[in-house]
RODO-2510 file (C-alpha; in nm, 4 decimals, decimal comma):
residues 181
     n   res          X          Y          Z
     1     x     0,4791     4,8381    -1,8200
     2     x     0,8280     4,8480    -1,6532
     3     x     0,7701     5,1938    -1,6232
     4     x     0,8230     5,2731    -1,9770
     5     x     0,5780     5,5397    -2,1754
     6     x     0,4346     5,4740    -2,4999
     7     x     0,7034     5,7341    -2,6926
     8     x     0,9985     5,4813    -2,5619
     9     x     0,7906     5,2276    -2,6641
    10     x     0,7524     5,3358    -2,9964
    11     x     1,1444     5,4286    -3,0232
    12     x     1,2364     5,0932    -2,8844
    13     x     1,0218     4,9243    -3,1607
    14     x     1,1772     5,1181    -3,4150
    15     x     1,5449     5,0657    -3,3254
    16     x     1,4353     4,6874    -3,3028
    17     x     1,2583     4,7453    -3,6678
    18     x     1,6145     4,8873    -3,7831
    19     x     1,8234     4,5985    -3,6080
    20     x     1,6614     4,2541    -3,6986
    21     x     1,3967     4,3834    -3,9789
    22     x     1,0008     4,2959    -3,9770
    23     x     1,0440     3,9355    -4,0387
    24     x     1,2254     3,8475    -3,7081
    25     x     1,0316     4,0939    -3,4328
    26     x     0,7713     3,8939    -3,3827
    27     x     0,9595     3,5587    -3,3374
    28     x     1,1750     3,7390    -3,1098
    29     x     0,8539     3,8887    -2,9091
    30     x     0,7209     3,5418    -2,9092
    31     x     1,0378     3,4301    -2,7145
    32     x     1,0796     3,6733    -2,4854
    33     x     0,6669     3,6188    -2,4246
    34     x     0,7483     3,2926    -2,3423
    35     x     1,0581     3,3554    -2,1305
    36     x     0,8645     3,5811    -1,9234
    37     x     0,5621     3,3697    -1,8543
    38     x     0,8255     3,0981    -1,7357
    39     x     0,9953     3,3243    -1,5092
    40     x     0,6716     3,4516    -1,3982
    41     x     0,5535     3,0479    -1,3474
    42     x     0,8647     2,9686    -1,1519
    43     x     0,8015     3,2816    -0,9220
    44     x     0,4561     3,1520    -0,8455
    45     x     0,5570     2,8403    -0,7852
    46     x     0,8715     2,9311    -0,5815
    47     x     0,6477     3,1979    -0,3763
    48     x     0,3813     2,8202    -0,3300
    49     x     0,6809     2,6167    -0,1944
    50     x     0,8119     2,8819     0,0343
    51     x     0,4261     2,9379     0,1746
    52     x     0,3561     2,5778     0,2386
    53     x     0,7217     2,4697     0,3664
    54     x     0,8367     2,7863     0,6035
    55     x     0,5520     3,0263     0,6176
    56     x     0,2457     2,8201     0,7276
    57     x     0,4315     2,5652     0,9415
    58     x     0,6006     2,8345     1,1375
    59     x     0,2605     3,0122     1,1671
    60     x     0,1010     2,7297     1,2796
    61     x     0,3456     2,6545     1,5271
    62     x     0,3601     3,0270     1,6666
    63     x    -0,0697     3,0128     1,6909
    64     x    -0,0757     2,6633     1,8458
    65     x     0,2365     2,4626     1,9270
    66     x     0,0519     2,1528     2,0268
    67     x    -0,1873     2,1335     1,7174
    68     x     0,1826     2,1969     1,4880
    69     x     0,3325     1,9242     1,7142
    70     x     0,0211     1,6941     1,6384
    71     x     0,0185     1,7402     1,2569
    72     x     0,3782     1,6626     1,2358
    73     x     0,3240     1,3311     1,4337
    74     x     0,0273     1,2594     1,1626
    75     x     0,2262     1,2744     0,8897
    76     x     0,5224     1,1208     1,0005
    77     x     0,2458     0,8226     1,0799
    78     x     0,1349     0,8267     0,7640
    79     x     0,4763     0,7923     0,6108
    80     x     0,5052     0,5292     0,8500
    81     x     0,2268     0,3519     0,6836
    82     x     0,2736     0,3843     0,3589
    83     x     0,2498     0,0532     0,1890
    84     x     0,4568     0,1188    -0,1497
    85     x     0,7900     0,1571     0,0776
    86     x     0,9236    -0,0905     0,1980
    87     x     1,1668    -0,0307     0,5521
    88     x     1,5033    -0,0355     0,3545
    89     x     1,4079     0,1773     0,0679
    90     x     1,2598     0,4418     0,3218
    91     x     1,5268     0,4635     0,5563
    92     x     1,7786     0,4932     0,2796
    93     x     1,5919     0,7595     0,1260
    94     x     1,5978     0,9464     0,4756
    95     x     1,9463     0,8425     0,5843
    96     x     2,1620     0,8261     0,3329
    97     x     2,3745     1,1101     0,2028
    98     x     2,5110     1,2387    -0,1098
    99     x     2,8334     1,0754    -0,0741
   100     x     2,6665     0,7650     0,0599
   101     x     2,4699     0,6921    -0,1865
   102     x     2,7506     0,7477    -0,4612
   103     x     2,9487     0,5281    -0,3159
   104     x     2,6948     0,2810    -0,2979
   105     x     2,5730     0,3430    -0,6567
   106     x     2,9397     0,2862    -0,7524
   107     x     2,9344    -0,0640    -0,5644
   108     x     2,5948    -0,1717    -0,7362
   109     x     2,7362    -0,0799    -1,0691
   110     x     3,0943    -0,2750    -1,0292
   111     x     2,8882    -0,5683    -0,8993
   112     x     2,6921    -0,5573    -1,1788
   113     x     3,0249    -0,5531    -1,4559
   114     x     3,1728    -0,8441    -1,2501
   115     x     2,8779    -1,0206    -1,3047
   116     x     2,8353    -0,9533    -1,6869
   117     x     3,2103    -1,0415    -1,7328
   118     x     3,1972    -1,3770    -1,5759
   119     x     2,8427    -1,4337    -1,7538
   120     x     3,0604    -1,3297    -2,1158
   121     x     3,3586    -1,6114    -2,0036
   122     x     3,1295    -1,8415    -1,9486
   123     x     2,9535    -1,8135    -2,2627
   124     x     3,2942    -1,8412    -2,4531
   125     x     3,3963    -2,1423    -2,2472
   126     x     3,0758    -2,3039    -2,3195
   127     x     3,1290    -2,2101    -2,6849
   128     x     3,5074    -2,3302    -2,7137
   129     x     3,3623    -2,6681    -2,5526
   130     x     3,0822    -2,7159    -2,8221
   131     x     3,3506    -2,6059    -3,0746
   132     x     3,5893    -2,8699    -2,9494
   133     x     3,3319    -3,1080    -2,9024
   134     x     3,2086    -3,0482    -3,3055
   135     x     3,5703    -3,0927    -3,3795
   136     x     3,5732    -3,4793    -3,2446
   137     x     3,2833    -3,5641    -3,4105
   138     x     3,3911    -3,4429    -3,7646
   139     x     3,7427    -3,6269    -3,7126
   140     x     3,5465    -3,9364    -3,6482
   141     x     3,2961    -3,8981    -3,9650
   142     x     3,6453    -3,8002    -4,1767
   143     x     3,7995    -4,1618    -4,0268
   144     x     3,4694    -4,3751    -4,0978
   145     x     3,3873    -4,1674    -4,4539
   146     x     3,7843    -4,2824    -4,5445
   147     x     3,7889    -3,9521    -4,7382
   148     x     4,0899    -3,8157    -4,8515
   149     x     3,9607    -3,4074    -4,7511
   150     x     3,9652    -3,2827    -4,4730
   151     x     3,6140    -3,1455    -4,2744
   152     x     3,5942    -2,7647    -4,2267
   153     x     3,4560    -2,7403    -3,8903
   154     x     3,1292    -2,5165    -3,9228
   155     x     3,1357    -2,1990    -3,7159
   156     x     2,8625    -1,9568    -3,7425
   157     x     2,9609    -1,6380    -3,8852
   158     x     3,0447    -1,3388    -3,6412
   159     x     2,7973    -1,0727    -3,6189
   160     x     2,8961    -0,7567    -3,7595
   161     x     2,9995    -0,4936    -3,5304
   162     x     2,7136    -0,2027    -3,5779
   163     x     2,8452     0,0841    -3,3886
   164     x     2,9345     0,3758    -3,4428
   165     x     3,3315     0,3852    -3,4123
   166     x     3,3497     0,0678    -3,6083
   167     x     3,1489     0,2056    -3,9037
   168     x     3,3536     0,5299    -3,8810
   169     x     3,6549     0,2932    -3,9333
   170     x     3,4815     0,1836    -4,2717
   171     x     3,4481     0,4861    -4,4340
   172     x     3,7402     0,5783    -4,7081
   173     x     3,9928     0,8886    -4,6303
   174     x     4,1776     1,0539    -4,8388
   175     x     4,5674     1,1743    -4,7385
   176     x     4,4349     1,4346    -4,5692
   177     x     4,2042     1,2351    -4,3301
   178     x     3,8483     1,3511    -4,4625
   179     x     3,5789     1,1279    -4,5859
   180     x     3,5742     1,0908    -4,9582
   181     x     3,2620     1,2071    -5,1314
***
């Protein structure tokens, strides 16, 4: 194995005895087990994608150019057919580049926070009205009650904010800015 006999085996297993002690050895051989199986994984499957994208297409097009020709035509039919995409989706896919699509992404997403922002003043509009609209009625039970105190308009309590900043706020400090204990 890596061209290594068994006497530098042994010596290499007793440096690695000295150096990390009998509990940690095999934890370590476990890992670099695994890392080599991975490596060894991605190699295969690296050596599978570079057979089945370069190798046999350029084979089959030096043996027969007319059957590679034909098999290219197939599949690009069959793409062509494929019911789950729809025309835009697949010629963005195949069109559009890197920058493109970033640019696009960006659009999508400022679209989108323009949208939640006007649905958020809306809802407080809508909110002040009912609010305001609360407000007439109670002046007009205070008038026909002929009560001497004033209503207290009933709002509902705000939600408390939950994250994580605002629950860092809560916690005590000391003068020297750590949490107390």
């Amino acid at each position: 194995m890596f061209g290594i006999g068994t006497t530098e085996m042994v010596i290499i297993l007793i440096f690695g005895f000295l150096l990390f002690g009998p509990d940690k050895l095999p934890g370590m051989g476990r890992t670099i087990g695994r890392m080599l199986r991975q490596f060894r994984d991605a190699q295969e499957g690296f050596t599978q994608v570079v057979q089945a994208e370069v190798v046999d297409p350029l084979s089959d097009a030096l043996n027969d150019p007319a059957e590679a020709k034909a098999k290219r035509d197939a599949v690009a039919a069959a793409a062509a057919e494929d019911a789950d995409l729809d025309e835009e989706t697949a010629a963005i896919a195949h069109k559009e580049t890197f920058a493109e699509r970033r640019e696009r992404l960006k659009a999508e997403r400022a679209a989108a926070e323009a949208a939640a922002k006007e649905a958020a003043e809306a809802e407080e509009s809508s909110a002040s009205e009912a609010a305001t609209s609360a407000e007439d009625v109670d002046s007009d039970a205070d008038i026909d009650a002929d009560s001497d105190a004033p209503a207290a308009p009933t709002v509902e309590p705000a939600k408390p904010d939950t994250s994580a900043a605002a629950l860092y706020a809560l916690t005590p400090r000391k003068e020297g800015g750590d949490a107390q204990k």
